[in-house]
C-alpha positions as CSV (number, residue, x, y, z in Angstrom):
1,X,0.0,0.0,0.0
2,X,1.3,3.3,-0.7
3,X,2.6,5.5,1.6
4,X,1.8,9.3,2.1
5,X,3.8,12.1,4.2
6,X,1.6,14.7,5.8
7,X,2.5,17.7,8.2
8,X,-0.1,19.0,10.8
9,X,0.6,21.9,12.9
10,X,-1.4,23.0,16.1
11,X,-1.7,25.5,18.6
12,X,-3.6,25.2,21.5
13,X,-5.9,27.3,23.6
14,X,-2.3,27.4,26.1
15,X,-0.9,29.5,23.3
16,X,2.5,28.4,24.0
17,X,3.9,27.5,20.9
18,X,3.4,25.5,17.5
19,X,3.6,21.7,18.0
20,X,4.4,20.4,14.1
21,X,4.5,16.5,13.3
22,X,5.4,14.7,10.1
23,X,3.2,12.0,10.0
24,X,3.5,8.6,7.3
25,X,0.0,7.2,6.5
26,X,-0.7,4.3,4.7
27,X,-4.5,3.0,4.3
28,X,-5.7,3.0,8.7
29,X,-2.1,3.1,9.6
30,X,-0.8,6.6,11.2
31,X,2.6,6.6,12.1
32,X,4.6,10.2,13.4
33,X,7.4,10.1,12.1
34,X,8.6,13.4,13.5
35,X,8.1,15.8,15.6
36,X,8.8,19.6,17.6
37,X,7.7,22.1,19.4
38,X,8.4,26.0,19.0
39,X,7.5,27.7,21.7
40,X,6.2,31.6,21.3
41,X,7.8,34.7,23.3
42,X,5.8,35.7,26.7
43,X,4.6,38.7,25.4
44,X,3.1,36.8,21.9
45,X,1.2,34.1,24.4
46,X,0.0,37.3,26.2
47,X,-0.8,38.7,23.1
48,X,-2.7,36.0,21.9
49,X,-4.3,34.9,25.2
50,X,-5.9,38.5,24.8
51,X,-6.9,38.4,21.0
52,X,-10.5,38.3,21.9
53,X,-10.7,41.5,23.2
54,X,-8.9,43.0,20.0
55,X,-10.3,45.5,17.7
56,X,-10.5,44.4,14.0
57,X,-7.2,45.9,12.6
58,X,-5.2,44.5,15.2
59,X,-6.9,41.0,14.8
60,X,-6.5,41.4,11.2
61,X,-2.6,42.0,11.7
62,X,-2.0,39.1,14.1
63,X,-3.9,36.4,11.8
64,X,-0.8,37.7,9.4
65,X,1.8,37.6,11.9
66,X,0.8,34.1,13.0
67,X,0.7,32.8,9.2
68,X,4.5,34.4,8.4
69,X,5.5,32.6,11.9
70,X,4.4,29.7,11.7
71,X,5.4,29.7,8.1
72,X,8.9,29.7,9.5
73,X,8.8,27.2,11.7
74,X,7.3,25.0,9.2
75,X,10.5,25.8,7.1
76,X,12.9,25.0,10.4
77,X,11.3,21.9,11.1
78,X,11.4,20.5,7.3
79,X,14.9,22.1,7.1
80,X,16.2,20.0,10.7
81,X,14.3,17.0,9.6
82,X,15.5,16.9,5.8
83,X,11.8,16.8,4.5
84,X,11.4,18.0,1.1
85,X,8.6,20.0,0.5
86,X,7.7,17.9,-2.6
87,X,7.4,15.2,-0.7
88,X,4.3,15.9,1.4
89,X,1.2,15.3,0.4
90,X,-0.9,17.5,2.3
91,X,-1.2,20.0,5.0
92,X,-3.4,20.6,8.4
93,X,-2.9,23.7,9.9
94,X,-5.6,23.9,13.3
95,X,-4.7,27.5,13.8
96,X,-4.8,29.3,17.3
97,X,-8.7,29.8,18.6
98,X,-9.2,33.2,19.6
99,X,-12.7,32.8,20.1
100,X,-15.3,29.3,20.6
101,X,-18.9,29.6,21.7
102,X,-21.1,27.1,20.4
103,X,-24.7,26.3,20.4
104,X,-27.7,27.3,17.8
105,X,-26.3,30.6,17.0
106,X,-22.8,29.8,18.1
107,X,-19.7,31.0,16.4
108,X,-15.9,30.6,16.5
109,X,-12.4,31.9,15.3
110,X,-9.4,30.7,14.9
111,X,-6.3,32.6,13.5
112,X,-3.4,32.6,11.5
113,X,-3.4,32.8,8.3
114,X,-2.5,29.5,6.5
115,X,-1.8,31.0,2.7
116,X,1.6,32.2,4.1
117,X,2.1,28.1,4.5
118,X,1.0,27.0,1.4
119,X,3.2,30.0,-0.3
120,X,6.3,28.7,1.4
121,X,6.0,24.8,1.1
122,X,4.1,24.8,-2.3
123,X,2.0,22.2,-1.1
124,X,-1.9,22.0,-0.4
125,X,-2.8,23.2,2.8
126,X,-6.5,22.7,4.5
127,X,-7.4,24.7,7.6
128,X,-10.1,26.3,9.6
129,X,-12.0,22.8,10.0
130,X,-14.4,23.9,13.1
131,X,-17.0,25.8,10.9
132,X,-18.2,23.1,8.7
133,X,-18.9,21.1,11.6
134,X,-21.3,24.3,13.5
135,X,-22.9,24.7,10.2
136,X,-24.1,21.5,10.8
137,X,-25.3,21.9,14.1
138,X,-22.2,20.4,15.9
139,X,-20.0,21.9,18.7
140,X,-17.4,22.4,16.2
141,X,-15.5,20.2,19.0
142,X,-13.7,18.1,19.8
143,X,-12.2,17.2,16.5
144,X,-9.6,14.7,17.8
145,X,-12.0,11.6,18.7
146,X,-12.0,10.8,14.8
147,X,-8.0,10.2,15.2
148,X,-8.8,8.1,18.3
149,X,-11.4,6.1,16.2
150,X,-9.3,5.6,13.5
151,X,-6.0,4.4,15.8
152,X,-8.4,2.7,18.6
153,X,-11.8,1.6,16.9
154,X,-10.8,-1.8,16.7
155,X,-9.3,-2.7,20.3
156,X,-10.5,-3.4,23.5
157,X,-12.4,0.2,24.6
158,X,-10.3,2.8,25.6
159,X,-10.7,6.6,26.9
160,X,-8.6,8.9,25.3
161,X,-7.8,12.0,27.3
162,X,-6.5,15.2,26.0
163,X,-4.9,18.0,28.5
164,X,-4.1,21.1,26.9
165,X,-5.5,24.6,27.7
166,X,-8.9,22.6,28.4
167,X,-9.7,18.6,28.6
168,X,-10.9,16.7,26.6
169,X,-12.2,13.0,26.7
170,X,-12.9,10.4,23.7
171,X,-13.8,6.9,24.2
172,X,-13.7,4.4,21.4
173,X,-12.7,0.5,21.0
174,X,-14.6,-2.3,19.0
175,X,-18.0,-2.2,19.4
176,X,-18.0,1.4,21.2
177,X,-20.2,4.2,19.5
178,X,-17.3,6.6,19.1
179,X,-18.0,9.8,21.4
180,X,-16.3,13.3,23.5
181,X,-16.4,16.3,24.8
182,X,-14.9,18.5,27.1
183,X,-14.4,17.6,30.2
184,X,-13.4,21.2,31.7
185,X,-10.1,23.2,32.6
186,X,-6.7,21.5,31.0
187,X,-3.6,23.6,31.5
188,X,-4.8,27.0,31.6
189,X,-6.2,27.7,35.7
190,X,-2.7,26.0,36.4
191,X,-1.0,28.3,33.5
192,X,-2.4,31.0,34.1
193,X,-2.1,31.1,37.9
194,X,1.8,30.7,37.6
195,X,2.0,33.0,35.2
196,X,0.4,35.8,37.7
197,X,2.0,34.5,40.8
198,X,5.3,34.8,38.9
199,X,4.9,38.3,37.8
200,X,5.1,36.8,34.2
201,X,8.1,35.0,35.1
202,X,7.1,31.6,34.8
203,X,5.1,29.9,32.0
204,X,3.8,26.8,33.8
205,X,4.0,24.7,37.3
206,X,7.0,22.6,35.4
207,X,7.3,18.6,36.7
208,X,4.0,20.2,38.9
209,X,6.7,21.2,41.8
210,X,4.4,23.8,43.3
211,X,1.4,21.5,43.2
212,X,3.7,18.5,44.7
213,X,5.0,21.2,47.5
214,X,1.0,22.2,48.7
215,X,-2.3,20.8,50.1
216,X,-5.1,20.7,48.2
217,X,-8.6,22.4,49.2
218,X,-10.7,19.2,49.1
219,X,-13.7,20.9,50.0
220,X,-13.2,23.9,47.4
221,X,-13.1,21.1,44.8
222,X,-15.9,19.5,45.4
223,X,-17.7,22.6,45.8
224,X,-16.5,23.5,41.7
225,X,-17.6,20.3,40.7
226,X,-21.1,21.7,41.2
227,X,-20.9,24.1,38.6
228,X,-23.5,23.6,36.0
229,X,-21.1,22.7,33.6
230,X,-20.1,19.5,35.2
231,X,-23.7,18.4,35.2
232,X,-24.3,19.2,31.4
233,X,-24.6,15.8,29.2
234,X,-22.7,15.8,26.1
235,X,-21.6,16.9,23.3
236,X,-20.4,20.0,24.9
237,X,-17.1,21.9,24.5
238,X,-15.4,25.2,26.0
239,X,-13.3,28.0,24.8
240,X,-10.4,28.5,27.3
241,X,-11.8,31.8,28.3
242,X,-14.3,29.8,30.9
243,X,-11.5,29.0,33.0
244,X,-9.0,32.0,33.5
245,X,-7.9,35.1,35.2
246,X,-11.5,35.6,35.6
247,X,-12.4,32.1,37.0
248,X,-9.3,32.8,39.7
249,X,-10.7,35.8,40.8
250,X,-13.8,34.5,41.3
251,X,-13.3,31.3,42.8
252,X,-9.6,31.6,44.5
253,X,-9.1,35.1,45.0
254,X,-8.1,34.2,48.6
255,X,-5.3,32.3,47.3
256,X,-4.2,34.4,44.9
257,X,-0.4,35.6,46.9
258,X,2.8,34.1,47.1
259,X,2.3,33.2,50.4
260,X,-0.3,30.4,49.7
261,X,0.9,30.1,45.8
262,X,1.8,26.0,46.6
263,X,-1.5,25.3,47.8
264,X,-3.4,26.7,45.4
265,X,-1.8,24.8,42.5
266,X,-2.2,21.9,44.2
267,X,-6.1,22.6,44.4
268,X,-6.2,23.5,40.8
269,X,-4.0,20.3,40.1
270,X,-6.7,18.3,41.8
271,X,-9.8,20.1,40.5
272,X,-8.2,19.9,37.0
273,X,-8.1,15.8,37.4
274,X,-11.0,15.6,39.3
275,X,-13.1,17.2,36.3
276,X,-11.2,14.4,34.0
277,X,-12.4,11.6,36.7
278,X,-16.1,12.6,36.7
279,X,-16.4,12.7,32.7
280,X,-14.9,9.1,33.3
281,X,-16.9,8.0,35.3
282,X,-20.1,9.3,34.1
283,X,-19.8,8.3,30.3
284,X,-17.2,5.9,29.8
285,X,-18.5,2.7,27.7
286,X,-18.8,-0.8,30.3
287,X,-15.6,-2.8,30.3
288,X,-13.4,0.7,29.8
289,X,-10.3,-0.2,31.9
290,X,-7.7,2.5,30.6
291,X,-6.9,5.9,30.5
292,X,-4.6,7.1,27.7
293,X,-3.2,10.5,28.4
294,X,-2.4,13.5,25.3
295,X,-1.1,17.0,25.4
296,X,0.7,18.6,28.0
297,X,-0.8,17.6,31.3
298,X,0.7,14.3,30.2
299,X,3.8,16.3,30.9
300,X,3.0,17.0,34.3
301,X,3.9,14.0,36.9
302,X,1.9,16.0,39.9
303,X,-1.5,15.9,37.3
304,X,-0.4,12.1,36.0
305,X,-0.7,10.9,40.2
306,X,-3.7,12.6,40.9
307,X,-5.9,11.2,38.2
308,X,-4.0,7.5,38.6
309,X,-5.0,8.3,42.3
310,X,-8.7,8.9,42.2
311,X,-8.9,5.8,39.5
312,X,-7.3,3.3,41.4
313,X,-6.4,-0.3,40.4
314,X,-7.4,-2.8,39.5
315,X,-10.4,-0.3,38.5
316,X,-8.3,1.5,35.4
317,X,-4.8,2.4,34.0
318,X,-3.6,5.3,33.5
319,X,-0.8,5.9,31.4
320,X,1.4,8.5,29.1
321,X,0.5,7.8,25.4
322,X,4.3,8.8,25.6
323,X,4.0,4.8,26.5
324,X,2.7,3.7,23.3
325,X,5.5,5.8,21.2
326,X,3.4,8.9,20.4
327,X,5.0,12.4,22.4
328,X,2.0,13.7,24.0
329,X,2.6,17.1,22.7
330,X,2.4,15.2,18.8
331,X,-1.4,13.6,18.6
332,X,-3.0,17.2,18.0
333,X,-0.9,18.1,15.0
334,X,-0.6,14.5,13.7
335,X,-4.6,14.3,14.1
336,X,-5.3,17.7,11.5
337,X,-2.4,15.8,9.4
338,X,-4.9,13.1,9.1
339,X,-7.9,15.2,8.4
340,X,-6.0,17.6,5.9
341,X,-5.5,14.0,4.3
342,X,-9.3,13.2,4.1
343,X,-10.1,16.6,3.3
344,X,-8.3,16.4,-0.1
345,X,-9.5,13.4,-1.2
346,X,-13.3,14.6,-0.5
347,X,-13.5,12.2,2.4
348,X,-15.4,12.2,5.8
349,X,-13.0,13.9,8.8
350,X,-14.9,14.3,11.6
351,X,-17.0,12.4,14.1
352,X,-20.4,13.6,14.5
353,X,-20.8,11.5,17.7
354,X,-18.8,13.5,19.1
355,X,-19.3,17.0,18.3
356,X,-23.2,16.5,17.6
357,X,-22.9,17.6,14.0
358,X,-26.6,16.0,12.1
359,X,-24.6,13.8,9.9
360,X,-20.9,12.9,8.6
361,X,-19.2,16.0,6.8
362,X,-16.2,16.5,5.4
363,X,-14.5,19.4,7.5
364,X,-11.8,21.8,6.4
365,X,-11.0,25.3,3.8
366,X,-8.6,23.9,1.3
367,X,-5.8,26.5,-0.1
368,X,-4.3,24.8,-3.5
369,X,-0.6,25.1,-4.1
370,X,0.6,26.8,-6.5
């Protein structure tokens, strides 16, 4: 069977850099063949983290800014990897959300302007995928749960959890209705909460030392998992606005000085896996027995513990997909790889299971090259 090269790029809602991954595909079979991760300046994550609250010219310039970067890094990467640009067969470019509210007259953004990708690689390039799927009454997310249905669909059932700026879960296996959602706050309380405490200093509770070095509000965790989101069935999805600066304030504003800086990422560690736990719990298919772990809370061994803690054995595993050869910062990108893939070809790309889209669609704005 022959094979294909693809390149997917991301950026999550943590808006800390481009992840990029050369993928090989060859009929089911996704392999990543290579990988990296460019991080962005402080003051670009700021300035993206802020986007929303931009005024049109200055949105305008950014969603240019982010196409010339990112059409850089996409020359690095091929350049330190020796990929020729002749070679690949087709492009996903994700871009960086600025903006996601779904529902009957929901809407969303994402940025960076993926013409400047296709002018530099001369290759096809398909991106801005979440429309398609809204247009069709879905949540426009989450869009990974078709990777994990076409890696996991025929094993033993399996959950699927992603951990960037916000969770989310996917279940799948042979004889499992594919299905996920969001499950709730990622990275981005923890991120964002260092970040302040910091004074801009540090990006993220790295190895999750402070969380590891305080005690965790039980009680005040509990007391979040009331919140009306948690009780909503899916499909359902979040833009990382719902749990920020804001969300501190008003939930942790007490805990918001150096002083007790330990304790409350420990609390936000805990809330963060407890939110993973409940979606587990409540929605995971009978006979699910492991927990595969994405993006970069699969980084953090403080976040890793807590969810292996409050899913103890022999109940379920919970491991790294680091463990099954796949860098947890490299399913994202290698997943719009896939769908740029499908895209081309006119094929289905999405899971409507998942998102609550009316029927299959084929997701995705194709730019030709030239």
């Amino acid at each position: 069977m022959k094979k294909v090269e693809l390149l997917g790029l991301m950026s999550g809602t943590s808006a800390d850099g481009l992840s990029i991954a050369l993928c090989e595909a060859a009929g089911r079979d996704l392999r990543v063949r290579a990988f990296g991760n460019y991080p962005y300046p402080a003051v670009l994550q700021a300035r993206i983290i802020a986007a929303k609250d931009l005024k049109t010219p200055a949105l305008s310039a950014l969603n240019f800014e982010l196409g010339r970067l990112w059409a850089g890094m996409v020359r690095k990467f091929c350049r330190a990897h020796k990929i020729a640009y002749k070679n690949i067969a087709a492009i996903g470019s994700h871009g960086q959300t600025v903006w996601h509210a779904p529902g009957r007259a929901g809407h969303t953004l994402q940025i960076g302007e993926a013409s400047f990708i296709a002018e530099e690689t001369g290759r096809p390039v398909v991106c801005d995928f979440r429309p398609a799927d809204m247009a069709a009454g879905g949540q426009g997310a989450p869009l990974v749960p078709f990777l994990d249905e076409y890696l996991y669909g025929e094993g033993e059932p399996v959950a699927l959890q992603n951990i960037g700026g916000v969770g989310n879960i996917a279940f799948a296996g042979k004889g499992v209705r594919t299905s996920g959602f969001d499950t709730g706050p990622g990275n981005s309380l923890m991120d964002t909460a260092v970040q302040r405490l910091s004074g801009g200093r540090l990006a993220c509770d790295k190895g999750g030392a402070w969380a590891y070095a305080g005690t965790p509000d039980r009680a005040k965790v509990g007391e979040l998992m009331a919140l009306p989101f948690f009780r909503r069935r899916p499909p359902k999805s979040l833009d990382r606005s719902e749990f920020s600066a804001a969300f501190l304030e008003e939930h942790f504003k007490s805990l918001l000085n150096a002083r007790r800086s330990r304790d409350l990422l420990a609390t936000l560690n805990l809330f963060t896996a407890a939110s993973v736990v409940s979606a587990f719990k409540k929605f995971s298919p009978r006979g699910t027995k492991e927990l595969i772990v994405s993006g970069g809370g699969a980084l953090n061994p403080a976040l890793m513990d807590n969810l292996a803690a409050l899913l103890p054995p022999p109940g379920v595993r919970v491991r790294s997909c680091a463990g099954l050869g796949l860098h947890p910062l490299a399913k994202e990108p290698a997943c719009f790889a896939l769908l740029a893939w499908l895209a081309l070809g006119g094929r289905v790309n999405h899971c409507p299971s998942a998102t609550g889209a009316r029927g299959p669609r084929v997701l995705g704005k194709i730019i030709r090259s030239r």
